[in-house]
Legacy VTK file of the C-alpha trace (Angstrom):
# vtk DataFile Version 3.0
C-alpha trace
ASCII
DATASET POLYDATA
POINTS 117 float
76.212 83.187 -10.586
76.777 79.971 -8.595
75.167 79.827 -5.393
77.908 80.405 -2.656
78.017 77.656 0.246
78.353 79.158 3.923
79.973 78.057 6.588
79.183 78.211 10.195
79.755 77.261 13.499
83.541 76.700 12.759
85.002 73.657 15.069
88.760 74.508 16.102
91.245 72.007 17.495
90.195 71.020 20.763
92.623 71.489 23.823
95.614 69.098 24.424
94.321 65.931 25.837
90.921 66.471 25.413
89.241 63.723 24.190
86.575 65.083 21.663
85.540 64.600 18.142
86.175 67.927 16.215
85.178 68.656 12.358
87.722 71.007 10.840
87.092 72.993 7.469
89.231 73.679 4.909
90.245 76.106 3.331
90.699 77.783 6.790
87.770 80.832 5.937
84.586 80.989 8.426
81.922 81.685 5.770
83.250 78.709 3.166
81.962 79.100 -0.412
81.300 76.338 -2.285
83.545 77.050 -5.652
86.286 76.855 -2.743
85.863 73.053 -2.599
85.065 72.831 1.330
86.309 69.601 2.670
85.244 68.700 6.156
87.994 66.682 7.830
87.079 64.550 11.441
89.251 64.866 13.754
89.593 63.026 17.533
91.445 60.425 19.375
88.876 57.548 18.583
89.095 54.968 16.177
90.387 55.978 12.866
88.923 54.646 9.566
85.520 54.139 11.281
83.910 57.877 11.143
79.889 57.938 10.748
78.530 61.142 8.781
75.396 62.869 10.077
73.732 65.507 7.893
70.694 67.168 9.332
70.524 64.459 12.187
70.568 61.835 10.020
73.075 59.111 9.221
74.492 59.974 5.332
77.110 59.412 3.627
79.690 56.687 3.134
81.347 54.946 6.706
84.982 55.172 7.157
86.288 57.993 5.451
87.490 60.850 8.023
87.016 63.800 4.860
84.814 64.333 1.895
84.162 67.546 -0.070
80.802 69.565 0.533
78.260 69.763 -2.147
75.006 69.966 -0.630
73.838 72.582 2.113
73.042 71.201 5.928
73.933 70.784 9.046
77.102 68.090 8.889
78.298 65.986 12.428
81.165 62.864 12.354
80.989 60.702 15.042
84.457 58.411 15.981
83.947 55.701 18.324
86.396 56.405 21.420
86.073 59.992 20.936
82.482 60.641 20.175
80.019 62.925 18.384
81.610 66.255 16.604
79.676 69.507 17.190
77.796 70.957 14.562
78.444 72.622 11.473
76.176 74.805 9.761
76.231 74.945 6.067
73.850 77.265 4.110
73.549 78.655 0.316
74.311 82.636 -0.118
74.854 84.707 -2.938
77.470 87.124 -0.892
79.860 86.009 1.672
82.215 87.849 3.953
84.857 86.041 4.829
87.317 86.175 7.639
89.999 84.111 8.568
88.872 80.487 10.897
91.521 81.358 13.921
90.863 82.809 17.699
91.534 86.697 17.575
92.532 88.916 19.993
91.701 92.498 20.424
94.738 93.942 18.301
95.035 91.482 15.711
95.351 91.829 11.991
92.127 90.861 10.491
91.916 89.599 6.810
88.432 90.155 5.137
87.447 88.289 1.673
83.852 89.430 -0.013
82.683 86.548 -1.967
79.603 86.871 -4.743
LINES 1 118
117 0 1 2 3 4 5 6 7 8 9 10 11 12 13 14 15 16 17 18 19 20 21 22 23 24 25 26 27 28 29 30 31 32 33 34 35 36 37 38 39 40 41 42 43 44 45 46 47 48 49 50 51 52 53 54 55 56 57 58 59 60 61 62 63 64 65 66 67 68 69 70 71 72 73 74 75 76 77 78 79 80 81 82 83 84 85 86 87 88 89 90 91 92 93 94 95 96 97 98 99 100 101 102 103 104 105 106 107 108 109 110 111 112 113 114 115 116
């Protein structure tokens, strides 16, 4: 088996007008394996084009692009002049993943589940 790649500490979309660097995961599943190609994606209102990659507090990574695909396990950040440092996201190795949808839910709500191994 492949070792499975797990997300956490999923970043949504920040409020309208807030002026915050976010990092948004894709595909949309908290608890991200990696043979589902994660691609982090920086998001905020700062300068385009000039996104700095952090991984485990340290600066990695090529400048400038605002996406790249996950292949190692850490803790990731982006940082956008203007807009500033992203919070964290946690990215571990697991063998078996439960996955559940990355948006807010309300008491009520359809829930999709996905086991991973």
């Amino acid at each position: 088996l492949s070792p499975a790649l797990a997300l956490a500490g999923w970043c949504p979309l920040s409020p309208t007008g807030a002026q915050t660097t976010q990092l948004l995961v894709e595909p949309p599943w908290r608890l991200a394996v990696l043979w589902d190609q994660v691609t982090l994606t920086c998001q905020g209102s700062g300068t385009a084009g000039a996104t700095t990659w952090y991984k485990d507090g340290q600066r990695w990574g090529q400048k400038g692009s605002d996406h790249f695909t996950v292949t190692e396990s850490g803790t990731y950040q982006c940082y956008r002049p203007g807009s500033g440092l992203s919070p964290p996201v946690r990215v571990l190795h697991a063998l078996l993943v439960l996955q559940v949808q990355a948006q807010p839910l309300l008491e009520g709500d359809t829930v999709t589940l996905r086991c991973r191994f």
